[in-house]
C-alpha positions as CSV (number, residue, x, y, z in Angstrom):
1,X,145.1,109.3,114.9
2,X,147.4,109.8,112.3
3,X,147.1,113.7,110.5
4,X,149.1,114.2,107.7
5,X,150.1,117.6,106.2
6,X,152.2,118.8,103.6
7,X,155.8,117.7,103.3
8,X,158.5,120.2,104.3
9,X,162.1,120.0,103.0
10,X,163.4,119.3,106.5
11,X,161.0,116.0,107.2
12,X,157.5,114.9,108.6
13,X,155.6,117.4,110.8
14,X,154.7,116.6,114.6
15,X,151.4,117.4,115.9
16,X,151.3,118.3,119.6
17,X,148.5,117.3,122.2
18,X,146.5,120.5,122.8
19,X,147.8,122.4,126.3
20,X,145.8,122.4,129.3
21,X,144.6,125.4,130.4
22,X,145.8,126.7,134.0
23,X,144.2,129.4,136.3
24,X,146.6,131.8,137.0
25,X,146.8,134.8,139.6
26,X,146.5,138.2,137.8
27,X,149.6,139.0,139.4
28,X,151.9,136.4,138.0
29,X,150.2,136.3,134.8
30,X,153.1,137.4,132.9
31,X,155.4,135.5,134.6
32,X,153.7,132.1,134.4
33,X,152.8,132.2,130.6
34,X,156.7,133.2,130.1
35,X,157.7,129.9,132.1
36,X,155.0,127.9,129.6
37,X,156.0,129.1,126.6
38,X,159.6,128.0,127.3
39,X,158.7,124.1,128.7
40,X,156.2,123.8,125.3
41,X,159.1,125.2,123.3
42,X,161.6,122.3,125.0
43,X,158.8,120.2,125.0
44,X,158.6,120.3,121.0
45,X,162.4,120.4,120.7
46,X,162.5,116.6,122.2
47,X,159.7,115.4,120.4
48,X,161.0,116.5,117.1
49,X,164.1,114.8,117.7
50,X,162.2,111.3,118.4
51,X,159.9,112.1,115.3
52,X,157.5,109.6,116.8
53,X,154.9,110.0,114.3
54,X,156.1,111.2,110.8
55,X,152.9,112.9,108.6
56,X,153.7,112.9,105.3
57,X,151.2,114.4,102.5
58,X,151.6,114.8,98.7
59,X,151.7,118.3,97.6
60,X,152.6,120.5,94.5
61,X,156.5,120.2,95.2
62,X,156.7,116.6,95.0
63,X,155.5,116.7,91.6
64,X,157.7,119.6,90.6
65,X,161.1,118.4,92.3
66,X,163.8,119.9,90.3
67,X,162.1,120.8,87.4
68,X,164.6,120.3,84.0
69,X,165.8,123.6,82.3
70,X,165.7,123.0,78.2
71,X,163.3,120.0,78.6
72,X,159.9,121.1,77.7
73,X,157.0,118.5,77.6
74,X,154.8,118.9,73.9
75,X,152.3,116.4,74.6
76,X,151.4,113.2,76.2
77,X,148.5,110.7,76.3
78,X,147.6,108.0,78.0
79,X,148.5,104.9,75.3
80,X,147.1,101.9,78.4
81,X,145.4,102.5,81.7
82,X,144.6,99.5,84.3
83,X,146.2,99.1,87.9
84,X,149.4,100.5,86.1
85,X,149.5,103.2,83.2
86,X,151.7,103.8,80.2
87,X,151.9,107.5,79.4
88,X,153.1,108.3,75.9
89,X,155.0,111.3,77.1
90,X,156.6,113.9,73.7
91,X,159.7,116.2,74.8
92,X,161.8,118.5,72.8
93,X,165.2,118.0,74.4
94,X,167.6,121.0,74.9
95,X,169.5,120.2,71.7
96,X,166.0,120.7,69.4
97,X,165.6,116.8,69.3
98,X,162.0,115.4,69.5
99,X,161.9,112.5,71.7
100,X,159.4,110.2,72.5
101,X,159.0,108.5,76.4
102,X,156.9,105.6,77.6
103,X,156.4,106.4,81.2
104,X,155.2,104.3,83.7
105,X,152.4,105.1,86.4
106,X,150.3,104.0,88.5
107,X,146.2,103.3,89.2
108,X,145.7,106.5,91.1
109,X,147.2,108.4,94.4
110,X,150.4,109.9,95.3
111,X,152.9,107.8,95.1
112,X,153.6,104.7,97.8
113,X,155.0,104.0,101.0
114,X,156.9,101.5,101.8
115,X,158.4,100.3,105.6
116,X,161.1,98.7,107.3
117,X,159.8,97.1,111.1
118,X,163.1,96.9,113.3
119,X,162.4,94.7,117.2
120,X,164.6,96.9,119.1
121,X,164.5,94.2,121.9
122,X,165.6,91.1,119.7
123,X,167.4,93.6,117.0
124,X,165.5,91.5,114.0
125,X,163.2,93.0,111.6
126,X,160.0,91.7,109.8
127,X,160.1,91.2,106.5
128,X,157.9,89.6,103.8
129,X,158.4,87.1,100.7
130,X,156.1,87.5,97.6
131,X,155.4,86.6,93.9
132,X,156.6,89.2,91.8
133,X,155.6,89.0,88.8
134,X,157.5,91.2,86.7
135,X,160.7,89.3,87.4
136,X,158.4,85.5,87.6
137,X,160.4,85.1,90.9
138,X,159.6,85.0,94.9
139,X,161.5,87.4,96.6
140,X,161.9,89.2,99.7
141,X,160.9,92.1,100.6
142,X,159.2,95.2,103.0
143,X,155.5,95.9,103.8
144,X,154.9,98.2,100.8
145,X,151.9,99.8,98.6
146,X,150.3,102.2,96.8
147,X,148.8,105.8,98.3
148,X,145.3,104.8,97.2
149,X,142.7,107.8,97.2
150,X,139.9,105.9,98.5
151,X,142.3,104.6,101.7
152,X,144.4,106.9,102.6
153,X,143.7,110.2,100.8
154,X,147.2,111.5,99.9
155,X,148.5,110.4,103.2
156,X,151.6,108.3,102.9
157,X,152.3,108.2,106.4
158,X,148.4,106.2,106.4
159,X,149.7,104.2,103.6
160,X,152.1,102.8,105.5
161,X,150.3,102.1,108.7
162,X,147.6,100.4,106.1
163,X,150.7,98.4,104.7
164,X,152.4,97.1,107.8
165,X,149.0,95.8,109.1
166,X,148.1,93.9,105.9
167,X,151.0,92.6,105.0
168,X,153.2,91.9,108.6
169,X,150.4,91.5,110.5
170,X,152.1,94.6,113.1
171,X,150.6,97.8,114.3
172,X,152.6,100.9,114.2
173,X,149.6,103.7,116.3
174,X,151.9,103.3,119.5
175,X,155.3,102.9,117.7
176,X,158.1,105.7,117.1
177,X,158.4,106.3,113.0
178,X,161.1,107.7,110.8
179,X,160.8,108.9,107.7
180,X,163.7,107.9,105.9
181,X,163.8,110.7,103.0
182,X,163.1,114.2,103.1
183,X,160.9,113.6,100.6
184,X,159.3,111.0,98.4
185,X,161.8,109.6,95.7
186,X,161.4,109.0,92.4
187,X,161.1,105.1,92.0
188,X,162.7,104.5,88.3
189,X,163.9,106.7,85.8
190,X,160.9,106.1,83.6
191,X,158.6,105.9,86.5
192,X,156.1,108.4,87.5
193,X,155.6,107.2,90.7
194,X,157.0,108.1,94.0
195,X,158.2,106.4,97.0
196,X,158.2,107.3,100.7
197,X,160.7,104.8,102.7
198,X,159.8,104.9,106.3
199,X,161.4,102.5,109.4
200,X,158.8,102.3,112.9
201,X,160.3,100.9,115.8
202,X,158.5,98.3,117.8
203,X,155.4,97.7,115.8
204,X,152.5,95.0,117.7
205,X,151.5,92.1,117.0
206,X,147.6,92.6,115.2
207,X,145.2,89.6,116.3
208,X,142.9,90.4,113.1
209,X,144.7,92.4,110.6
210,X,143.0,94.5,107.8
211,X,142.8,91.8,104.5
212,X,145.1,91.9,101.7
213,X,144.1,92.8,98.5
214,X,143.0,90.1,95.9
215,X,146.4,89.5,94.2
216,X,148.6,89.4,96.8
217,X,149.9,86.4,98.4
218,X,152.8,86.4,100.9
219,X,154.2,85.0,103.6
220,X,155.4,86.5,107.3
221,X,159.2,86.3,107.8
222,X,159.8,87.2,110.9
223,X,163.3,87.8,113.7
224,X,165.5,88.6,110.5
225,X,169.2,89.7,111.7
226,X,170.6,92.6,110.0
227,X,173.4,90.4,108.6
228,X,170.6,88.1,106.7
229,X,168.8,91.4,105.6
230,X,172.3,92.6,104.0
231,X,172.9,88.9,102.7
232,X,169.6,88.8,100.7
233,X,170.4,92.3,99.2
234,X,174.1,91.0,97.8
235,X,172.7,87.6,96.9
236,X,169.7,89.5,94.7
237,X,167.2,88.1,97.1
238,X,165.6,91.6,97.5
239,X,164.2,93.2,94.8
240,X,165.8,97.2,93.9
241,X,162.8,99.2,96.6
242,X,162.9,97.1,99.4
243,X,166.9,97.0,99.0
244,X,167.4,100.6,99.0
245,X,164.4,101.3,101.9
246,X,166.5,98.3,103.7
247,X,169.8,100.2,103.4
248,X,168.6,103.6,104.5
249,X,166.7,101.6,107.5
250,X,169.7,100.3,108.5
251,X,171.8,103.5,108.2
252,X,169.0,105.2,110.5
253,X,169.5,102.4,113.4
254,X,173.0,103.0,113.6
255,X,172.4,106.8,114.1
256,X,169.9,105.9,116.5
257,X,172.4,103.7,118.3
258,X,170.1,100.3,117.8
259,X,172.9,98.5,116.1
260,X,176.8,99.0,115.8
C-alpha cells in the first residue's frame, strides 16, 4: 500500500520493505552488520533511481512556495462556495495600490493529481475524452482529479491511483511512477489550486473499476502514439493541464530511454 509523506524539494520519498533479521556469530558481528549496511545503502541507491512508487503529501511549503516580497494580503472572504470557490482576495501591491483579486479554488483537499499511462510494450498511452464544460467542448485529456479529504487524505500520489482506476479503467499498485515536478504547480495564475503531474509505466487492465463520480462522463481512448498525443496538443484538442502533464510525460520517456 501506498504511504505518502511530506514532499521534499528533490521529489517523492521511497519506503523500503523492513530488513530481515539474520543470526550472526559474535565473532563476526562487526563485520557482517558493516557488509549490510553497505548492500541496504546500494540497495536504496537503485531504487531511488527507478522511483517505483512516488509518495507525495501536501504540506506547509506547498502553500507558501515563494512567498511575494511587498505583496501583503489585507483581507479576503469567501464571495461563492460549491464544488468550486470564488475567494474575494484584497492586496496592497508594493507600489501602495489597493487591489482587489477573484481567486479561484476548489471544494476541499490539497490540490489534484493528474497522470499520464505510457505501454512500454506497444509505446501508446491511454488517454481519455470528456465534456468540459467551461470551454462547451469534448476534448482529450489525462486521468485527472481532485485530492479529496474524504478519499485520499492529502495524498496525491492516492489521488492519482484513485484517478487512473476510475477514469482508464488501469491499475498502477504493481507499476513504476514518476513524479513529474518537484513539487505540485500552481494550475492558473488566479487559481488556488495545485497540481501534481505524475507518468506510471505499465498500468493493468481493472475488470471492475472504482465508479466515477456523478458528473463525469468519458470515454476510454486507448494505444495513442506519441505523434497523435503531440498532434492533439497543436491542433487544441487537449485542454492547457493535460497538455503540459502530456509534454513533461513525454520529456520523462525519453530520459528514460522509452522513446527516441
Amino acid at each position: 500500500k501506498l504511504h505518502c509523506k511530506s514532499l521534499t524539494p528533490r521529489s517523492a520519498t521511497i519506503t523500503k520493505e523492513n530488513c530481515r533479521k539474520s543470526h550472526i556469530d559474535k565473532m563476526l558481528r562487526s563485520f557482517a552488520l558493516l557488509v549490510v549496511g553497505v548492500i541496504i545503502q546500494f540497495r536504496g541507491t537503485i531504487a531511488a533511481a527507478k522511483i517505483p512508487r512516488p509518495s507525495l503529501s501536501q504540506s506547509p511549503e506547498h502553500k507558501r512556495v515563494t512567498e511575494p516580497l511587498g505583496y501583503e494580503i489585507l483581507d479576503e472572504k469567501v464571495a461563492y462556495h460549491r464544488w468550486r470557490s470564488i475567494v474575494q482576495r484584497s492586496v496592497r501591491m508594493p507600489n501602495g495600490n489597493l487591489v482587489d483579486f477573484d481567486i479561484v479554488g476548489q471544494k476541499a483537499g490539497a490540490g489534484a493529481s493528474i497522470v499520464f499511462a505510457w505501454n512500454s510494450k506497444s509505446k501508446t498511452c491511454t488517454l481519455v475524452k470528456e465534456y468540459n464544460p467551461g470551454c462547451h467542448k469534448i476534448l482529450a485529456g489525462l486521468a485527472a482529479g481532485l485530492v479529496e479529504d474524504d478519499k485520499h487524505g492529502d495524498c496525491f500520489a492516492t489521488a492519482a491511483e484513485h484517478e487512473l482506476e476510475e477514469e482508464c479503467h488501469l491499475s498502477g499498485e504493481n507499476s513504476e511512477w514518476h513524479l513529474l515536478t518537484n513539487q505540485p504547480i500552481a494550475m492558473d495564475k488566479y487559481a488556488s489550486t495545485l497540481i501534481a503531474p505524475f507518468l506510471v509505466l505499465d498500468p493493468e487492465h481493472v475488470e471492475n473499476p472504482k465508479p466515477l463520480d456523478d458528473e463525469e462522463d468519458i470515454e476510454i481512448v486507448r494505444d495513442v502514439p506519441i505523434e497523435e498525443v503531440v498532434r492533439m496538443i497543436r491542433e487544441g484538442e487537449m485542454n492547457v493541464i493535460g497538455s503540459w502533464a502530456s509534454l513533461l510525460a513525454i520529456e520523462k520517456l525519453r530520459e528514460l530511454g522509452e522513446i527516441p
